[in-house]
Every structure is written in C-alpha cells, then in structure tokens.
C-alpha positions as CSV (number, residue, x, y, z in Angstrom):
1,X,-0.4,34.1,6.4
2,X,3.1,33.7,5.3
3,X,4.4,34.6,1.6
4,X,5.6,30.8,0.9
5,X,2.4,29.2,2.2
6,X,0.4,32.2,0.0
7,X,1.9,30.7,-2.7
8,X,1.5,27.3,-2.6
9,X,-2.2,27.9,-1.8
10,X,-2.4,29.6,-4.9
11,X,-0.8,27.4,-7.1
12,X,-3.3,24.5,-5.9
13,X,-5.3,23.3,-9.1
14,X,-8.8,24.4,-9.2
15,X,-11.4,21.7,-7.9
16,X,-12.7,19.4,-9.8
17,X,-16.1,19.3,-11.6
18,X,-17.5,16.8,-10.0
19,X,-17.0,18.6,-6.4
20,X,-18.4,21.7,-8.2
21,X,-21.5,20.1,-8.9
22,X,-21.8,18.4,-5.4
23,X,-21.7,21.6,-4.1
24,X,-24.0,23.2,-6.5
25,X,-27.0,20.6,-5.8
26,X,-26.0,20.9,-1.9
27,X,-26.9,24.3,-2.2
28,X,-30.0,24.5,-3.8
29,X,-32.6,24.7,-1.2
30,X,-34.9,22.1,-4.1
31,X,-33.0,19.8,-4.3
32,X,-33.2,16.0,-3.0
33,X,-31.2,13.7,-1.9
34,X,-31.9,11.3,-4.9
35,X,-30.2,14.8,-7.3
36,X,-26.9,14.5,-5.0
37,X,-27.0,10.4,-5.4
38,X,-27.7,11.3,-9.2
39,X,-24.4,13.2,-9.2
40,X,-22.0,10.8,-7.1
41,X,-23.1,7.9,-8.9
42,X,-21.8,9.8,-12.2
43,X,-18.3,9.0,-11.2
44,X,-17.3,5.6,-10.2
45,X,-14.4,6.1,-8.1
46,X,-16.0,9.1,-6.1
47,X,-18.9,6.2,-5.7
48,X,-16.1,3.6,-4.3
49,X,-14.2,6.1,-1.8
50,X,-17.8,7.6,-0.7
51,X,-18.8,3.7,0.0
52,X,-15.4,2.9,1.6
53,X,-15.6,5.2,4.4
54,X,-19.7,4.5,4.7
55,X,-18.5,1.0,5.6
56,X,-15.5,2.0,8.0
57,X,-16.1,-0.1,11.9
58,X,-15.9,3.0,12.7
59,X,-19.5,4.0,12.1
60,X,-21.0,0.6,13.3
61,X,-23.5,-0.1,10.7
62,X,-24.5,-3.6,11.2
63,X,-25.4,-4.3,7.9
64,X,-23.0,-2.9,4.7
65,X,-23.9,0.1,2.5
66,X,-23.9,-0.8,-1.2
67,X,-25.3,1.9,-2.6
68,X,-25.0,5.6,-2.9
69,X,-28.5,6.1,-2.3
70,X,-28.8,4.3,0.5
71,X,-25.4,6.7,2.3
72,X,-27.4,9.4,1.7
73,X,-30.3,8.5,3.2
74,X,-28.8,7.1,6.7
75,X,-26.0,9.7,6.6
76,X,-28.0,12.6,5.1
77,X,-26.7,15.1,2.6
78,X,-24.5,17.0,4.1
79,X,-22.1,14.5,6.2
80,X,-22.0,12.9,2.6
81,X,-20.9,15.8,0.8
82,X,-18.3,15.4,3.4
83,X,-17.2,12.3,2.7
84,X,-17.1,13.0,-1.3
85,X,-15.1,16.6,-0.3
86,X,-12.8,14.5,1.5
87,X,-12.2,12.5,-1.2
88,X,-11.7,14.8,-3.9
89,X,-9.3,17.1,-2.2
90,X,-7.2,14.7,-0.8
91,X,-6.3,13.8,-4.4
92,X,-5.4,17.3,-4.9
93,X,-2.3,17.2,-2.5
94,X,1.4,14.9,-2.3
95,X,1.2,13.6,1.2
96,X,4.2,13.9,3.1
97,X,3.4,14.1,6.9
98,X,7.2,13.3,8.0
99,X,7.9,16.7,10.0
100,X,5.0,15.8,12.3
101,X,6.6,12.1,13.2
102,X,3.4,10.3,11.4
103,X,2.6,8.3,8.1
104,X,-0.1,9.2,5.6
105,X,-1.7,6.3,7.0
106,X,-2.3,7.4,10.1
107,X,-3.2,11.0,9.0
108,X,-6.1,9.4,7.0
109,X,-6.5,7.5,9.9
110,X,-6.7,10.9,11.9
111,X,-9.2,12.7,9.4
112,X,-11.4,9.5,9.7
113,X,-11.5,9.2,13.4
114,X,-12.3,12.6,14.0
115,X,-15.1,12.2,11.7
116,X,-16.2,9.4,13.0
117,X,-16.5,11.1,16.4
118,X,-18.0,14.4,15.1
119,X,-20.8,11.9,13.0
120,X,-21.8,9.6,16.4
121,X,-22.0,12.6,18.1
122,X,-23.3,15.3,16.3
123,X,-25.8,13.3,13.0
124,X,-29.0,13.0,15.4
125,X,-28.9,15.8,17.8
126,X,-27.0,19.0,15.4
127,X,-27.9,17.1,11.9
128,X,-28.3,21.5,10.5
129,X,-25.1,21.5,11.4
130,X,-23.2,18.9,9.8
131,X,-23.4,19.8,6.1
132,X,-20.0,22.3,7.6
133,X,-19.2,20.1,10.5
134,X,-18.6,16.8,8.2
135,X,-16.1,18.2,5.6
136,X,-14.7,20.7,8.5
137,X,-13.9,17.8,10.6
138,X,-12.7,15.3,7.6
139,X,-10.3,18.1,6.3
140,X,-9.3,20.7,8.6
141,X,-5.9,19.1,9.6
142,X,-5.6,19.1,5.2
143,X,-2.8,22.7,5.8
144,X,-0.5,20.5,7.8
145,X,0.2,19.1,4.4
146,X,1.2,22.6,3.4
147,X,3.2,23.6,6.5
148,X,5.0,20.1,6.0
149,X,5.8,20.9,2.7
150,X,7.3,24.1,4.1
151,X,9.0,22.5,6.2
152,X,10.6,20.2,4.6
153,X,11.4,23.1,1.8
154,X,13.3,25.5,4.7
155,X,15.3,22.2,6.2
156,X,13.3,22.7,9.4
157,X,12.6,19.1,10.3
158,X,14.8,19.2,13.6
159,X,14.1,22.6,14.7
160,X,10.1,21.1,14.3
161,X,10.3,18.4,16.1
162,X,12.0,20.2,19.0
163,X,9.7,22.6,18.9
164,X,6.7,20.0,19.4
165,X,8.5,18.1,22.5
166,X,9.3,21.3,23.6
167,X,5.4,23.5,23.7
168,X,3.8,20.1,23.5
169,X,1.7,21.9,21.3
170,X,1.5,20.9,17.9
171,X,-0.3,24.6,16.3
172,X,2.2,26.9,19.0
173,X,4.8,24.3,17.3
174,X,3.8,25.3,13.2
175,X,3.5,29.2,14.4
176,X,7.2,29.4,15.8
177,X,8.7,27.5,13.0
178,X,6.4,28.5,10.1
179,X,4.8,31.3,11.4
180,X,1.6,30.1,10.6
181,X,-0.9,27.5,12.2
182,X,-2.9,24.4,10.5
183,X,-6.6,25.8,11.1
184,X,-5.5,28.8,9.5
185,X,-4.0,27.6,6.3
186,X,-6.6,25.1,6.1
187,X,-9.4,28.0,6.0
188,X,-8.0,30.0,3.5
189,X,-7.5,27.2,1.3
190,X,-10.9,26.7,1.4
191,X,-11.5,29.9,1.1
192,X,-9.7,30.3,-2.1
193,X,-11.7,27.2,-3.3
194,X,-14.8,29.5,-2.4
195,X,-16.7,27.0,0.0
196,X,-18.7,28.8,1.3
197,X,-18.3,31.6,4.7
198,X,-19.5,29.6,7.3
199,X,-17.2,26.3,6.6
200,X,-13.7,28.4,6.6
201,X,-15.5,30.6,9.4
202,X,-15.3,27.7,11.7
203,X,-12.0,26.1,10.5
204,X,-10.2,28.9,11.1
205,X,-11.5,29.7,14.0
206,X,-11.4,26.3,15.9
207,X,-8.9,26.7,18.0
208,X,-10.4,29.7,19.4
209,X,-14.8,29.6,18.8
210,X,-15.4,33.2,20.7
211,X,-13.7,34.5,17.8
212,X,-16.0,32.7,15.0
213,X,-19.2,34.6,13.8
214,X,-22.4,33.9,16.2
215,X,-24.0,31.5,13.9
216,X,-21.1,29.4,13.2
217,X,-19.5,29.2,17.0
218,X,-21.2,25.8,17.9
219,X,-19.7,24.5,15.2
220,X,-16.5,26.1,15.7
221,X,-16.7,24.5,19.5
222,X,-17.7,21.0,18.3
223,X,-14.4,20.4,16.3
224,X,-12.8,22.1,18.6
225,X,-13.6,19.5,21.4
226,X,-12.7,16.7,18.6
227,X,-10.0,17.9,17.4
228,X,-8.8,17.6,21.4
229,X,-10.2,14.4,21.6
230,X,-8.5,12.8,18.7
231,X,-5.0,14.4,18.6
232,X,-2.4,14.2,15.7
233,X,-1.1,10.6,16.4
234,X,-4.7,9.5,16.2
235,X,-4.8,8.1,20.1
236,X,-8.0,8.9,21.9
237,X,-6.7,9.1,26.0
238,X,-7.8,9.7,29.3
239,X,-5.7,13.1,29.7
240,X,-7.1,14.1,25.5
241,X,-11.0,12.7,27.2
242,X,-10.6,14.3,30.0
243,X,-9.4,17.9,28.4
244,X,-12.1,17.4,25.7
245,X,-14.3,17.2,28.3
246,X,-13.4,20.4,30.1
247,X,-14.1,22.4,27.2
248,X,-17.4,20.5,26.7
249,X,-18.5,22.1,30.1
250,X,-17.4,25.4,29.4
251,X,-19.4,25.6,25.9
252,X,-22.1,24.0,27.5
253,X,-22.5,21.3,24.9
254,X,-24.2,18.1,25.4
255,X,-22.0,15.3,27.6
256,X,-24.2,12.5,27.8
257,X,-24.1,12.0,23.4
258,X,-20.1,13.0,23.5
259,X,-19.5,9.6,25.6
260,X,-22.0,7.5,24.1
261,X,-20.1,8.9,20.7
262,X,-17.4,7.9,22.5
263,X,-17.6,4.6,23.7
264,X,-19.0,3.9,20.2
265,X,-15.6,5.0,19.0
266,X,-13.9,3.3,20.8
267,X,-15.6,0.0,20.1
C-alpha cells in the first residue's frame, strides 16, 4: 500500500450509525430478520435506496417490493445488508471515475450488475455465503475511486490511459501507475472500517483466491469469476463469458446456475 493512498484511507470519515447498527444486529447470531427491518426502516432514505435497487429489472421480480420487510425476506439478510452497505458508503466518497474513461453512472451501473450476477447466481445455492458475497460484490471496485483520485492528484491521466490500452489490464494498469491495485485498496478500507476478516479476506484476495484463507476462497473465486464477467465498462461479452467461464471450470464451481444467472442478466 502506497503512502498517498494510506492517507486518504485514513482520512475517510468514520461510518455512519446507522451502518454500525446494521452490522451489529447482522452479527448477532439472535437476531431476526424483522430486528434488521426494525433498523432500516429507522432511516427513510436508507429505506428508499435499499427499495431502489430491490426493484432494479435487474433482479426480475415480477411484482414490486414496497416494503423493507418484505426485501428481507425474499433477499435474506445478508444480500440486504449489502444493498444498505452499498448505500451508505457510497455517500462517503466524491465520485470522479474520469482516469478509467467511464461516468459515475456507469460505475453504479457496474457495482449493480455485478451484484445482480453474484445474487441470481449465488442467493439459492451459496445463500451462507452471501452475507460477504453481497456487499463484496456491490463495493469491491469502491478503491478505484481512491486510485482515481490519485491519479488525477499526480497529473497521471495520460500515462493511465496508456497504460490500460497498453496491458489491457485494468489492476496491471493501477499497479504501474499508482503502485497499488483496486482489490487491494478496497480491502483495507474495509478493513479500517473493521468489517469483519472474512469480507476484506476475500476482496483483497479476488484477483488471486489460492491466496485467501480456506474458508473464504469460494467466495474469493465467486467474485472473482464476476468481476470477469462484468468488466469495468459494465459490458457482459462472449470473450469476458467465455474467460469467466474458464475459471469456473478450474474452481470447479457450479456452470449450469452461472448461465441461467446469466441469461437472467441479460434479459
């Protein structure tokens, strides 16, 4: 970790309350899913962003969600803790994703798709795993903001962008020029936050899952198959489908719910 992205980790303000709480009753082995409703529904806009992305195409709920009660119960508590993470840390940063040639648009976009993809494929089949998959896969691109920042700080724009064209690979690209990669200032912003181990665990180790602790490498594999999937202009292709699904046969994960996950994307 660089010196200049040290320090503007550090000088990040402290979460919230309301994300202190989430976690607290997410972490109590008693508690329900009503007590985590009971603390969303205390604050009305975490209630309308949580509700907003509930009701996003992209999860293909026929009929709408108007209650928080009711995303908890077909989401489950952990993927909504992601979406009210997402929420609340996003309003911790100033978004400016120009070094990397896209809009804050399409980086929400990009959070939401490869949620999206991580929740069709991953809520039924590895629902243990998604109270750290659904935040992971909402915020781990959240230290590009960072590295932009830097960026744009050092007058590094140009040499960035020729970096990308030229390693056509967008973390080899942030470690020549910055010296650092998203997954792992992502991860130890989180880990200053104090999530907990096994979140930053498999953010910063998604590029490379051999390296993440035994019980959070599934995980760590997961996103790193989405995060191929969906790449940083937010365009699911064949060649991203068709790499994703390389690395889904070497980890040995399940094929047949990645395409129906997939194809329900892509709808």
């Amino acid at each position: 970790m660089t010196e200049d992205i040290l320090k503007k980790i550090k000088q990040l303000p402290p979460l919230p309350e309301s994300a202190l709480q989430i976690e607290k009753v997410y972490k109590d082995p008693n508690s329900t899913f009503n007590d985590m409703a009971k603390i969303l529904e205390k604050d009305p806009l975490l209630t309308a962003d949580i509700l907003k992305a509930a009701n996003s195409p992209l999860y293909g709920f026929s009929r709408e969600i108007n209650a928080i009660s009711q995303a908890v119960g077909l989401f489950g508590m952990g993927t909504v803790r992601g979406f009210a993470l997402a929420s609340i840390v996003k309003k911790s940063f100033a978004l400016d994703l120009s070094p990397y040639g896209i809009t804050n648009e399409m980086f929400s976009e990009l959070s939401k798709k490869q949620h999206a993809l991580t929740t069709a494929w991953c809520l039924k089949r590895e629902n243990r795993l998604m109270g750290i998959l659904s935040p992971a896969a909402f915020l781990v691109e959240i230290g590009k903001v960072l590295i932009a920042q830097q960026i744009i700080t050092d007058k590094k724009e140009a040499e960035f962008k020729a970096a990308m064209q030229e390693l056509q690979d967008v973390e080899a690209a942030e470690k020549e020029i910055v010296g650092v990669d998203t997954p792992e200032v992502s991860a130890t912003i989180f880990a200053q936050w104090k999530f907990e181990e096994g979140l930053v665990d498999v953010i910063r180790n998604c590029q490379n899952p051999d390296a993440a602790k035994e019980e959070d490498k599934k995980a760590a594999q997961i996103l790193h198959v989405v995060r191929i999937t969906v790449p940083i202009n937010g365009i699911i292709t064949n060649e991203s489908i068709q790499a994703a699904k390389e690395l889904i046969e070497k980890y040995g994960l399940d094929m047949e719910s990645f395409d129906q996950a997939l194809e329900h994307i892509k709808s």
